[in-house]
N, C-alpha and C positions, 0 to 999 in steps of 0.2 A: 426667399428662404435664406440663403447666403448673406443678405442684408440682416435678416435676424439673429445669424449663427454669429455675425463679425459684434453686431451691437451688445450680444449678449458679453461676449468673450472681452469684450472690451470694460463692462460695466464690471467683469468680475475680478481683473487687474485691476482698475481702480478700485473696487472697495478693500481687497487686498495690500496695495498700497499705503491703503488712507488708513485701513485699522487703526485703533484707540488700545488695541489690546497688545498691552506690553510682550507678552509670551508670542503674539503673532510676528510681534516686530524682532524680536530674539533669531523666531525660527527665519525668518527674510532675512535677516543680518548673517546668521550662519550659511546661509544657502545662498548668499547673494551671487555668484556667480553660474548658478543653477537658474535662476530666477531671469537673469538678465537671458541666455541663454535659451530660456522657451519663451520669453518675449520678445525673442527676437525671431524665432521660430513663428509663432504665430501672426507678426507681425509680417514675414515671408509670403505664409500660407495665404494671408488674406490679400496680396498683390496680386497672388497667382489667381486668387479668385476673382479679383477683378479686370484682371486681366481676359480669364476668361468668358466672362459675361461682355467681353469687349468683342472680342473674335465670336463670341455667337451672336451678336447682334449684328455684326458685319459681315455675318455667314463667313467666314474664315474656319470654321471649327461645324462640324455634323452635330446635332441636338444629341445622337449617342455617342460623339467624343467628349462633348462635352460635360452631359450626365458622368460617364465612368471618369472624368479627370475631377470631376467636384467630388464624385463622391471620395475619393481616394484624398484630396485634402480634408474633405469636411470629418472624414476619420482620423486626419493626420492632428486636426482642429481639436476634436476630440480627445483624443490620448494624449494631448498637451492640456487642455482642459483637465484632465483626469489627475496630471505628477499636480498639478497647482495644488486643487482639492484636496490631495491627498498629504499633500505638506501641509494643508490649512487644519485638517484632524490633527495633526500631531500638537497643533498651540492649545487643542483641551485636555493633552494629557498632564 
């Protein structure tokens, strides 16, 4: 699951990146220290997550430390997912 949440959130920096759409690259230009900023962020989050899929395999961490610490990035995941997306609406206005 976490392998899905990183690969997704990765695919969607890069198509955001790579846009062809002038207005999208405007709004990334404007925001660039915004930008850099929750990719760095989730670039964080997804450490911690492998991190912790590390300590649960090594039993270091309880199965419900674990669950309540993922889930608490995989929202953190989230709501950094969410400012991107929401930047990305404003290149169809």
């Amino acid at each position: 699951m976490e392998t899905n949440q990183k690969k997704r959130l990765e695919e969607v920096l890069q198509d955001l990146e790579g846009s062809e759409s002038g207005n999208w690259k405007k709004i990334i230009e404007q925001n660039r220290e915004e930008f850099e900023k929750i990719k760095e962020e989730i670039k964080k989050n997804q450490k911690e997550l492998t991190k912790l899929v590390s300590k649960r395999n090594t039993l270091r961490i309880t199965n419900e430390e674990f669950e309540t610490q993922t889930a608490k990035i995989q929202q953190d995941l989230y709501d950094l997912e969410s400012k991107i997306l929401k930047l990305r609406l404003q290149s169809g206005k």
